[in-house]
C-alpha positions in Angstrom: 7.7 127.5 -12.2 5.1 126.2 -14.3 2.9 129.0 -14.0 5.6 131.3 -14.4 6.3 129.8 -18.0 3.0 129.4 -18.9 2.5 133.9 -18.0 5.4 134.0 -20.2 4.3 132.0 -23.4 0.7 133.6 -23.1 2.2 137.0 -23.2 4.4 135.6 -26.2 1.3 134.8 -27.7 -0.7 137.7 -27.0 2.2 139.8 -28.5 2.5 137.3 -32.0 -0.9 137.7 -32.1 -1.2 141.8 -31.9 1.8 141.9 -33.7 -0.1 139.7 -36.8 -3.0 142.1 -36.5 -1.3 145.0 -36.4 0.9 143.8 -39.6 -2.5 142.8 -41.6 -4.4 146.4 -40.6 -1.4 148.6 -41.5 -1.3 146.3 -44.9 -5.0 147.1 -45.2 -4.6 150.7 -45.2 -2.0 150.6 -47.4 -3.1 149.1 -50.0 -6.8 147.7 -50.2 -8.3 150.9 -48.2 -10.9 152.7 -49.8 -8.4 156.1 -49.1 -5.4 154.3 -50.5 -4.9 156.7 -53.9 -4.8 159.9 -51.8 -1.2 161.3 -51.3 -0.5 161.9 -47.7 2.1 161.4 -45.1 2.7 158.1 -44.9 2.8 157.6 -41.0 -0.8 159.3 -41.5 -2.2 157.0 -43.6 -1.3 154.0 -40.8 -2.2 155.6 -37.4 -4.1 158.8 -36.4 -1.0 158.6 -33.9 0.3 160.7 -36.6 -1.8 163.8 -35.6 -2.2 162.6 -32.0 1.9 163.5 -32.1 1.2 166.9 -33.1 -1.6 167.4 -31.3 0.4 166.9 -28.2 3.0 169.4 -29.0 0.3 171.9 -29.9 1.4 172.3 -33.3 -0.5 170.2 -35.8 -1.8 173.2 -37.5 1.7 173.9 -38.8 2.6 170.4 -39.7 -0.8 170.6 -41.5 0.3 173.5 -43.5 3.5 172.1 -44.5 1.9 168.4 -45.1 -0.8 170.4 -47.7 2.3 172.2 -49.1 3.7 168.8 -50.3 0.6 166.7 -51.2 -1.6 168.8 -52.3 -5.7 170.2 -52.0 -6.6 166.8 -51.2 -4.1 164.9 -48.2 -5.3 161.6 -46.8 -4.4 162.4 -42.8 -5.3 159.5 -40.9 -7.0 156.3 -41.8 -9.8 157.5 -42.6 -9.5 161.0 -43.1 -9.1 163.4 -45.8 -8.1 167.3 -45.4 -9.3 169.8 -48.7 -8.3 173.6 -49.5 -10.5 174.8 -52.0 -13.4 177.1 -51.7 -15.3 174.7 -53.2 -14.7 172.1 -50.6 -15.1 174.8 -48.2 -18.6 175.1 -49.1 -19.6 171.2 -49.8 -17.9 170.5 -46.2 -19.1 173.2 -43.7 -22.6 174.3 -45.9 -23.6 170.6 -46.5 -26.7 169.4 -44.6 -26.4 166.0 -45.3 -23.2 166.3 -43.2 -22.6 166.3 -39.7 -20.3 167.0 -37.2 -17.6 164.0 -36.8 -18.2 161.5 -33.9 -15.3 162.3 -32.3 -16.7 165.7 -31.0 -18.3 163.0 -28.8 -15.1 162.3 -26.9 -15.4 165.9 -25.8 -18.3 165.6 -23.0 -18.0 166.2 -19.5 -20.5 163.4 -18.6 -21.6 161.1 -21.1 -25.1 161.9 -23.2 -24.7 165.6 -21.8 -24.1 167.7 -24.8 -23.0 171.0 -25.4 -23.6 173.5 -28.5 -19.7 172.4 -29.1 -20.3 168.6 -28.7 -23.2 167.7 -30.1 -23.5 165.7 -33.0 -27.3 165.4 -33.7 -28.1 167.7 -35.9 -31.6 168.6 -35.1 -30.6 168.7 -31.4 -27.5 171.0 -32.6 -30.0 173.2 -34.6 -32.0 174.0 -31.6 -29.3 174.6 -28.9 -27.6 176.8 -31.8 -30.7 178.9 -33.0 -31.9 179.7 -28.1 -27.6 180.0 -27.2 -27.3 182.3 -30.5 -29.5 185.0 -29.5 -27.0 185.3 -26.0 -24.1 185.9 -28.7 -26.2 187.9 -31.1 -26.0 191.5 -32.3 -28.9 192.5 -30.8 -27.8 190.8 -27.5 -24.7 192.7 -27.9 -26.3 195.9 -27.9 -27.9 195.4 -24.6 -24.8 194.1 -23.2 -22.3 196.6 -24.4 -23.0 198.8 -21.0 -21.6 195.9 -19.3 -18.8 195.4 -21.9 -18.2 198.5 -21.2 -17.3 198.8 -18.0 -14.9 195.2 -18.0 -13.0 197.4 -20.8 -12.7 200.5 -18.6 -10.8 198.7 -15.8 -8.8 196.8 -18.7 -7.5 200.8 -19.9 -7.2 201.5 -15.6 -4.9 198.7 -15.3 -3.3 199.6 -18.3 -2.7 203.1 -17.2 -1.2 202.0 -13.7 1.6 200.0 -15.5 3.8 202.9 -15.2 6.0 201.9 -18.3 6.3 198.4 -16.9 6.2 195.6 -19.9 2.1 194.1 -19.7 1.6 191.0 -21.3 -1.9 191.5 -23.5 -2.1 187.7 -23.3 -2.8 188.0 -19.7 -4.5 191.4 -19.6 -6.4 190.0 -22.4 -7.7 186.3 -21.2 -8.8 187.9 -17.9 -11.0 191.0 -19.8 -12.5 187.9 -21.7 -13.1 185.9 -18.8 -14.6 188.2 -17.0 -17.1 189.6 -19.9 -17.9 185.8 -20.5 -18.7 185.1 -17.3 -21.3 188.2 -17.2 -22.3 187.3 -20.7 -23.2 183.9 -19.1 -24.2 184.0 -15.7 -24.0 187.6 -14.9 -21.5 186.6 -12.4 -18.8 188.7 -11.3 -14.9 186.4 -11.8 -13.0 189.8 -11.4 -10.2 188.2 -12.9 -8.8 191.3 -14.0 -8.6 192.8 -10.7 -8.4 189.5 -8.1 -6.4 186.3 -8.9 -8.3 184.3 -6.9 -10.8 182.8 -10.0 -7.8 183.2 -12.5 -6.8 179.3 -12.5 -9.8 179.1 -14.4 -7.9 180.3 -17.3 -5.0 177.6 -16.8 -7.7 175.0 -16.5 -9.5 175.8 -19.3 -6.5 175.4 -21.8 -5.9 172.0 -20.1 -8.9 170.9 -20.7 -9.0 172.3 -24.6 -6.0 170.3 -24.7 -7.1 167.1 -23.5 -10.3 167.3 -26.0 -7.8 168.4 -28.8 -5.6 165.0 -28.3 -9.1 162.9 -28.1 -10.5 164.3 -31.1 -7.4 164.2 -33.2 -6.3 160.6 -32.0 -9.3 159.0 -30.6 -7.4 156.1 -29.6 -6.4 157.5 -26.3 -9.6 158.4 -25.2 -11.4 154.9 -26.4 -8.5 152.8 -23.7 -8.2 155.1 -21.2 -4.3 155.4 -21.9 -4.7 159.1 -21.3 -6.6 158.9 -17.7 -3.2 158.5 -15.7 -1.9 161.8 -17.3 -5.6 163.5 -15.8 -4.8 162.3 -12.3 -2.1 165.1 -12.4 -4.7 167.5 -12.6 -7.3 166.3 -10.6 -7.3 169.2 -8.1 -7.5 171.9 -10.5 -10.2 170.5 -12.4 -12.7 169.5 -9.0 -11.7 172.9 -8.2 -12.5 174.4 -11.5 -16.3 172.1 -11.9 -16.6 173.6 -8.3 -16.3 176.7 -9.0 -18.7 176.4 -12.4 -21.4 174.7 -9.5 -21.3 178.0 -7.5 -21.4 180.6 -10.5 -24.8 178.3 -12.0 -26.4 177.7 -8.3 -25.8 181.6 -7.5 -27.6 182.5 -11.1 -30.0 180.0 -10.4 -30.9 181.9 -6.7 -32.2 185.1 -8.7 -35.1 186.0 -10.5 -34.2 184.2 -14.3 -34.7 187.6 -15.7 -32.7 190.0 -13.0 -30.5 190.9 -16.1 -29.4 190.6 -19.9 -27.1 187.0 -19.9 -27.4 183.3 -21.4 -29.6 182.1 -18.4 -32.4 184.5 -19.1 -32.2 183.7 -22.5 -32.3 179.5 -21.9 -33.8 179.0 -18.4 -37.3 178.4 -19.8 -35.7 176.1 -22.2 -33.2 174.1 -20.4 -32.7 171.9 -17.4 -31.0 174.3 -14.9 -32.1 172.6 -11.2 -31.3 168.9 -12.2 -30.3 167.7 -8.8 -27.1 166.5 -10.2 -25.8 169.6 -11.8 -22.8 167.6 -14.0 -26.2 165.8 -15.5 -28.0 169.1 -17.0 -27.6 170.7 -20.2 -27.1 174.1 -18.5 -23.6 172.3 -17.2 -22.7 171.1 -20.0 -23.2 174.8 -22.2 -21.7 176.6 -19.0 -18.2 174.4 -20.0 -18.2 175.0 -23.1 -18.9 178.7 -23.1 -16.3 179.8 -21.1 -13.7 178.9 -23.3 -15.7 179.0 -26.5 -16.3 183.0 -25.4 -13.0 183.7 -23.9 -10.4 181.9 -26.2 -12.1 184.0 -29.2 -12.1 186.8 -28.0 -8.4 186.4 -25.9 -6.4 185.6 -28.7 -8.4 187.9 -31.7 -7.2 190.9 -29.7 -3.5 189.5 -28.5 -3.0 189.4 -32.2 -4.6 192.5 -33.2 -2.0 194.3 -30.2 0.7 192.0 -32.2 0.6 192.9 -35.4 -0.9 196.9 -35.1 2.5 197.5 -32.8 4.6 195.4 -35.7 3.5 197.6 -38.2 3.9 201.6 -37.8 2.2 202.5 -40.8 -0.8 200.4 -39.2 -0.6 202.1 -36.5 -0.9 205.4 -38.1 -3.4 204.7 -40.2 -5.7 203.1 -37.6 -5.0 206.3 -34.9 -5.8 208.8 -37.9 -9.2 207.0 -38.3 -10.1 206.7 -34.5 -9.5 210.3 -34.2 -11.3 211.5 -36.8 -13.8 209.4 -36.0 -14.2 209.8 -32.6 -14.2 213.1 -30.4 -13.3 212.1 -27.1 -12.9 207.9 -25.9 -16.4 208.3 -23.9 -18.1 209.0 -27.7 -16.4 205.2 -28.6 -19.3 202.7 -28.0 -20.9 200.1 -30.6 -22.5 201.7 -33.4 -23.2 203.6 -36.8 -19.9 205.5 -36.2 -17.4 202.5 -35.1 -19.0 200.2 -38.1 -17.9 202.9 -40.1 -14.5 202.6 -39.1 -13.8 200.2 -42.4 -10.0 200.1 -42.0 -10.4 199.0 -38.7 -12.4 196.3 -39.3 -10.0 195.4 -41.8 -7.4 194.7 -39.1 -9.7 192.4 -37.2 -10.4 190.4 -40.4 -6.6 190.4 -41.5 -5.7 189.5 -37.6 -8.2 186.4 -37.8 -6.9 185.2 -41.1 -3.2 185.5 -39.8 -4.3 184.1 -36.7 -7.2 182.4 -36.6 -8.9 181.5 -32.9 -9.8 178.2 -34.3 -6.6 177.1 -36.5 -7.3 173.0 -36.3 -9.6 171.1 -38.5 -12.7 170.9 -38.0 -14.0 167.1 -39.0 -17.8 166.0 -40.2 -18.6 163.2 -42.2 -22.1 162.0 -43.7 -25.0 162.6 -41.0 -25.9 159.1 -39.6 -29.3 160.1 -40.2 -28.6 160.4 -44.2 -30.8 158.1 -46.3 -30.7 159.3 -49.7 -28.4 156.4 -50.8 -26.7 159.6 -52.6 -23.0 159.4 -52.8 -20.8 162.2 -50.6 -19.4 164.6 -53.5 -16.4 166.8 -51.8 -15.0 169.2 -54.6 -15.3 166.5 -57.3 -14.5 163.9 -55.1 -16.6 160.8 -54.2 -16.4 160.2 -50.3 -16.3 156.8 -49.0 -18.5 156.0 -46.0 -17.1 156.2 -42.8 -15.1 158.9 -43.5 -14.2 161.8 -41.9 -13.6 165.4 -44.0 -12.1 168.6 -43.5 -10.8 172.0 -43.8 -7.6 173.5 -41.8 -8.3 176.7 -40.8 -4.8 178.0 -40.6 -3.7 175.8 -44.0 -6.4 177.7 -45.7 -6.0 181.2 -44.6 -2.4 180.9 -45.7 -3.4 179.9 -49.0 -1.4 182.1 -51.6 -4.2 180.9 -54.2 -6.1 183.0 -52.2 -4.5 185.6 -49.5 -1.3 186.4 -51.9 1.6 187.4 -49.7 0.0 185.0 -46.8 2.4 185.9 -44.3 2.4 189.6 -44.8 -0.1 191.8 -42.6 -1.8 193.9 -44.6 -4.9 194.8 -43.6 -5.4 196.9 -47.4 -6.4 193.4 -49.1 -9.8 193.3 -47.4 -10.6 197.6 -48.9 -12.1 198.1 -52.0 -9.5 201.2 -52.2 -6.8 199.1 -52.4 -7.8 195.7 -53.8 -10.6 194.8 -56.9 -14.1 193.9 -55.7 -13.7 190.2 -57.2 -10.3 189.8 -55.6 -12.2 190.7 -52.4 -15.1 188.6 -52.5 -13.2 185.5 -53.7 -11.3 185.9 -50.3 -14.3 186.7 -48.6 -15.8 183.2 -50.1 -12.6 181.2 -48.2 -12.4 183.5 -45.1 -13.8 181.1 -42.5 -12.4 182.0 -39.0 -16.1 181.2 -36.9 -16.5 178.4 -39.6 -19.7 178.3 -42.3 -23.2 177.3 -42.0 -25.6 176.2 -39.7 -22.7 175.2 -37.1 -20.5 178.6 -37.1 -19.6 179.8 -33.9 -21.8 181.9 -32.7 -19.2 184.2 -30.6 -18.5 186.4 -33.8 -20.5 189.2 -32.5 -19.2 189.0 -29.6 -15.3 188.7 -30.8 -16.1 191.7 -33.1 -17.6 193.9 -30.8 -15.0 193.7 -28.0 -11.9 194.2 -30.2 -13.4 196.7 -32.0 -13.8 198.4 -28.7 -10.8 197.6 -26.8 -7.9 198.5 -29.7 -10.3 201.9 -30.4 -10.2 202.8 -27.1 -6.6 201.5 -26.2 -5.6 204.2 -29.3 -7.0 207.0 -28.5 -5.8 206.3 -24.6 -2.6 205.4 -25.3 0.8 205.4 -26.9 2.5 202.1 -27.1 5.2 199.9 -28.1 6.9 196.6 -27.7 8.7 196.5 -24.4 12.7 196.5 -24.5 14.8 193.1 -25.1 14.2 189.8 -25.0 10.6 190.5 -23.4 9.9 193.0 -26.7 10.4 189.0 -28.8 7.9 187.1 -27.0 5.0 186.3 -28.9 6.9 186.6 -32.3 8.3 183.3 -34.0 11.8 182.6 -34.3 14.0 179.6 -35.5 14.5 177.7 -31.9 10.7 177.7 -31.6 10.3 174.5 -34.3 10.0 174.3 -37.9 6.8 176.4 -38.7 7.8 179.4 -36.2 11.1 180.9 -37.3 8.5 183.8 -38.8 9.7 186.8 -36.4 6.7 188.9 -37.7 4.0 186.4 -37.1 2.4 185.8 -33.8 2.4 182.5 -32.6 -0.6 180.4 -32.0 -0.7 177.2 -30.0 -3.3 174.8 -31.5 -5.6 173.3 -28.5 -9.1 173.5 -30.7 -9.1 176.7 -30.1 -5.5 178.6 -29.4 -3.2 179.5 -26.8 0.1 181.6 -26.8 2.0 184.3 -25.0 2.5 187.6 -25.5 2.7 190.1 -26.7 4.6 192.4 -24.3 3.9 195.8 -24.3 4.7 199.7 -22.9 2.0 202.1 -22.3 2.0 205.5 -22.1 -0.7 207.7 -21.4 -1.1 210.5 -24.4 1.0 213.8 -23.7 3.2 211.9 -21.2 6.1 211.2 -23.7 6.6 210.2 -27.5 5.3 207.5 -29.1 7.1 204.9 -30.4 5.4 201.8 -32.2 8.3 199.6 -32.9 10.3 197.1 -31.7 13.2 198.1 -29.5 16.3 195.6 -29.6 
């Protein structure tokens, strides 16, 4: 009996006592923080729980959007955290070397002190991963690899042709094509995902696993106790069966000649710890996870999107057939190249599709380098940072800027041509346009993301006629009001924010050309 009171009045006491702290931290941020005079939710300025809710529901770039919409350029959105949307804060943020990226990137790594170009935080140690992975990912390398490309893209517009006028969801059709040309990209290694389901969990378990590092970055609370590690039991099997399955496409790389073919490992073997005995413990691990989805998720959800929006709009669609064909004789002359570079309007889909729907639609955060010394104070856009804390930009806030993309909603790939829109107008969009983010820590996929869009909607036009697919089915991918506040849009696609994105859709008809007339819109 004793014992049993004496559990009772020291859990009385432990909960007075985190009840006291809690009440003096909260009344700290409120009033005596350094952040204090920033405007900002005011649940965000107690708790990064705030985003950490958001985060969870895969929706914080919207709530971000509206939250900016409210309170302004400059929002306080966490404790120590403030979100800008100006060019000018755009350029002191991402195209600042005394900044670095934020420590929460950290909470990110497969095995701790493993880093990947994604994860790492030490800037000299980022500069050299990004300057050997680059060249896999560069325009050069793309060149070499387009054969490859090539031939991923040919069964992509096989499959497509064998749908017979069944509905094909580009989400899928499109995450397997990506997977597969990453994995050659990579490894050189064969997933088939397009063709065999067998490897295609990798998919599932790599939006999981964006997901879980989305939560720890934006609410770094749950990954400092643990509180999350019960929820990652549930997925235990898929990810030993996923880390497996990265093992086997590194050990059977690691088998050949480094230099059998064109792919990452030529490029970093000399460079890199491949044949670590424990294979979680080398840095070719550690860039193999992150490249997957880095490469993929680009890619994926650039050309769901493009699919989205080109089928939503018939004069789009018209305008971008007229320039294929008249730029192109037959679909075996479409390759990378003088003649598809020239294809300006559409290029200007691609850049309109990643502004609408960026890959990347979160914030990304970096604070003052560790390694800074100058004593200097951190100027953002006029403002004087304290230490400690953490700045940033939302992508998808900022791309739906009407300062800057007038009409931000509206698809209209015109506003990036110098036919339709003044050369200032341009460039001052061009200055805010950040979809592989700025500087020295870009993403260096944007080769890659071009290339294979270009490719793919190119060829997909001059193959095809198509249209969304009857019904309910014809809906999916667009916004509507049961979605959530932020989604009722029916004409813009939905992204669902996980660091990078996920989402569904859309679902189209294809028709081979000559077997029946085209229709590019929506049926009810």
């Amino acid at each position: 009996m004793e014992i049993s009171s004496l559990v009772v009045t020291s859990v009385k006491y432990a909960s007075a006592s985190l009840a006291i702290y809690l009440l003096l931290l909260f009344t700290y941020r409120l009033t005596l923080h350094p952040l204090r005079k920033y405007p900002g939710p005011f649940l965000a300025s107690l708790s990064d729980a705030y985003a950490g809710f958001y985060a969870s529901s895969m929706s914080l770039h919207l709530r971000t959007r509206q939250d900016q919409l409210k309170y302004g350029e400059v929002m306080r959105y966490g404790p120590n955290r403030l979100i800008f949307s100006s060019s000018r804060a755009l350029k002191d943020i991402y195209q600042n070397e005394r900044i670095a990226k934020s420590y929460v990137y950290e909470h990110t790594t497969v095995t701790p002190g493993v880093y990947s170009l994604f994860n790492v935080v030490d800037k000299d140690l980022h500069r050299s991963k990004r300057k050997l992975i680059g060249q896999a990912t560069s325009e050069r390398s793309m060149r070499i690899f387009e054969a490859t490309m090539m031939e991923q893209i040919d069964i992509f517009l096989g499959i497509l042709a064998s749908s017979s006028g069944s509905p094909v969801n580009m989400t899928e059709r499109s995450k397997r094509l990506a997977m597969d040309v990453t994995s050659l990209l990579a490894f050189g290694y064969p997933l088939d995902t397009q063709t065999d389901p067998t490897n295609r969990f990798l998919i599932s378990a790599h939006i999981f696993g964006n997901f879980r590092s989305n939560l720890f970055m934006q609410f770094p609370f749950l990954k400092a106790t643990r509180i999350y590690t019960a929820l990652e039991g549930l997925a235990t099997s898929v990810v030993r069966r996923y880390f497996s399955t990265i093992e086997r496409i590194i050990a059977s790389r690691i088998a050949e000649d480094k230099h059998a073919r064109h792919d990452l490992y030529s490029i970093v073997a000399d460079q890199i710890n491949p044949d670590d005995e424990y294979m979680k413990g080398s840095e070719i691990w550690a860039e193999a996870v992150f490249f997957f989805p880095a490469g993929a998720d680009t890619t994926s959800t650039c050309i769901s999107a493009l699919f989205f929006y080109v089928v939503r709009n018939p004069n789009v669609y018209e305008q971008l057939e007229k320039e294929i064909r008249e730029a192109f004789g037959a679909s075996k002359d479409i390759h990378a190249g003088p003649i598809l570079s020239s294809c300006r309007y559409l290029r200007a889909c691609i850049d309109e599709t990643l502004r609408m729907s960026p890959p990347g639609p979160g914030t990304l955060w970096r604070e003052l380098s560790g390694t800074d010394t100058s004593g200097d104070p951190l100027i953002i856009d006029g403002q004087v940072i304290p230490h400690g804390v953490q700045v940033g930009i939302n992508m998808y806030a900022h791309h739906h800027n009407p300062q800057y993309f007038p009409e931000p909603f509206t698809f209209k790939p015109e506003r990036w041509l110098e036919s339709h829109t003044p050369a200032s107008k341009i460039k001052l969009m061009q200055d805010v346009f950040n979809p592989f983010s700025l500087g020295t820590r870009n993403c260096p996929g944007r080769a890659m993301a071009y290339q294979e869009a270009s490719l793919v909607l190119a060829k997909t036009i001059w193959n095809f006629d198509f249209e969304f697919a009857a019904g309910d089915l014809g809906r999916v991918g667009a916004g509507n009001k049961n979605l959530g506040n932020g989604r009722e849009r029916d004409d813009e696609f939905q992204l669902y924010d996980i660091v990078t994105s996920t989402h569904d859709g859309p679902n189209l008809i294809f028709r081979p050309r000559g077997d029946s007339k085209k229709g590019h819109t929506a049926k009810d």
